[in-house]
N, C-alpha and C positions, 0 to 999 in steps of 0.2 A: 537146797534144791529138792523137789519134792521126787521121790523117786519111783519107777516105775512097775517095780516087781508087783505080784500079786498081791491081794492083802488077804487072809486067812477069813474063812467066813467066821468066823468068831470075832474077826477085829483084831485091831493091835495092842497091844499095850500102852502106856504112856511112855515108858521109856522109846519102845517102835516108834512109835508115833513121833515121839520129839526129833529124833535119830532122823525121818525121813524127812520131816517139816525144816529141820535145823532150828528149830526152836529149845528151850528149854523146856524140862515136863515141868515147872515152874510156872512158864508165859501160858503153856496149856491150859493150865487150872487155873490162872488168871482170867485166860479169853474167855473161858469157860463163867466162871466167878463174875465176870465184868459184864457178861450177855452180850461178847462181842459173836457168838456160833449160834449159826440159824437153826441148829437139830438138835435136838437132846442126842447127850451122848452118850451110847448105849451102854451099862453097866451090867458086869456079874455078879452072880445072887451075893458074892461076899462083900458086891460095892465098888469094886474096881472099874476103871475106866476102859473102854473096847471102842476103839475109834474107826471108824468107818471110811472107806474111799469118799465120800463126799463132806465128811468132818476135816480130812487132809484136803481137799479139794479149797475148801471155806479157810481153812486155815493160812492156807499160804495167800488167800485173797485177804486176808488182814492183814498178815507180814508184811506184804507188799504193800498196801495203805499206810501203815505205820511207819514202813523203811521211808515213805516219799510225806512226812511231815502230816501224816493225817491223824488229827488229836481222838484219841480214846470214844469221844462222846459222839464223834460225828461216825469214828466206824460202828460204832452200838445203835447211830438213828439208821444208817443203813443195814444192817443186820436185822433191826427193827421192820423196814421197810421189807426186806427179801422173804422173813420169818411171816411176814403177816402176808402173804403172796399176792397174787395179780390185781391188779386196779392201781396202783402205784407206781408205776412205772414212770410216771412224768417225773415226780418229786424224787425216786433216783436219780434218776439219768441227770436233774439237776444240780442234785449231791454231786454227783462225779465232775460233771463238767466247771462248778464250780471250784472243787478241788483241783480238776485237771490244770486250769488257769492259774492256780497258787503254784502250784507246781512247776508251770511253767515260766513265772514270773521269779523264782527262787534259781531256775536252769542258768535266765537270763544273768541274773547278777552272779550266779557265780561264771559264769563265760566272760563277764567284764574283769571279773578279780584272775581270772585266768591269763586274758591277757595282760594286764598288768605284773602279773610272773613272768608271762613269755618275755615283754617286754625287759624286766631286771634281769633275768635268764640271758638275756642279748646283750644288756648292755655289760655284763660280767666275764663273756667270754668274747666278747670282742676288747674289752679292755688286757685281759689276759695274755689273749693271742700278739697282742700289741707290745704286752712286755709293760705297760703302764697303769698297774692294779694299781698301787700307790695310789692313785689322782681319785680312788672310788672315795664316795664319803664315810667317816666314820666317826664316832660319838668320840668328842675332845676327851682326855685325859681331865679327873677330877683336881683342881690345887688346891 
């Protein structure tokens, strides 16, 4: 979870940085590496990395893409889209909602696999409570 304290006007470090994203400094210099981060991120004259309130801001809006099955290339076309600013906003907003529908087409079947648990979940303790577990099914013994 992205955390609230202040960020030093100098920026963070990677290691801060991964710490408050819950990322690794690892997946940082991947997002970074992969042009999934709309800003260059600001660096000390010996090269280090000094990430920004809005570099963490952008960060955790990838996590969160990524967490919910959105592939590499499509959060780079959106990154894409954000980085090259206004006049685009249709072709986001399509990005999203087309994703948001994957997303919620994926919710749907696992609520079906859900019930299906619930389901075995019921039929196991009411078998139990019954005293007649014996009668569940199970895999014959090999001869």
């Amino acid at each position: 979870m992205l955390e609230v304290k202040p960020i030093p006007a100098e920026g963070l470090t990677i290691a801060d940085a991964a710490r408050r994203t819950g990322v690794s400094a690892h997946t940082l210099r991947y997002y970074e590496r992969a042009g999934l981060v709309v800003t260059r991120v600001d660096r000390t004259s010996g090269g280090r990395r000094r990430y920004r309130k809005l570099d963490l801001e952008w960060i955790k809006v990838c996590t969160k893409l990524r967490a919910t099955g959105m592939p590499i290339r499509t959060i780079r076309r959106y990154a894409d889209l954000v980085a090259a600013g206004r006049g685009n906003e249709p072709e986001r907003l399509a990005l999203l909602e087309e994703h948001r529908a994957e997303v919620l087409a994926r919710l749907a079947e696992l609520h079906e696999n859900l019930e299906l648990i619930d389901h075995k979940i019921g039929v196991y303790r009411g078998r139990l409570e019954a005293g007649d577990a014996d009668g569940l099914w199970a895999p014959a013994e090999p001869r």
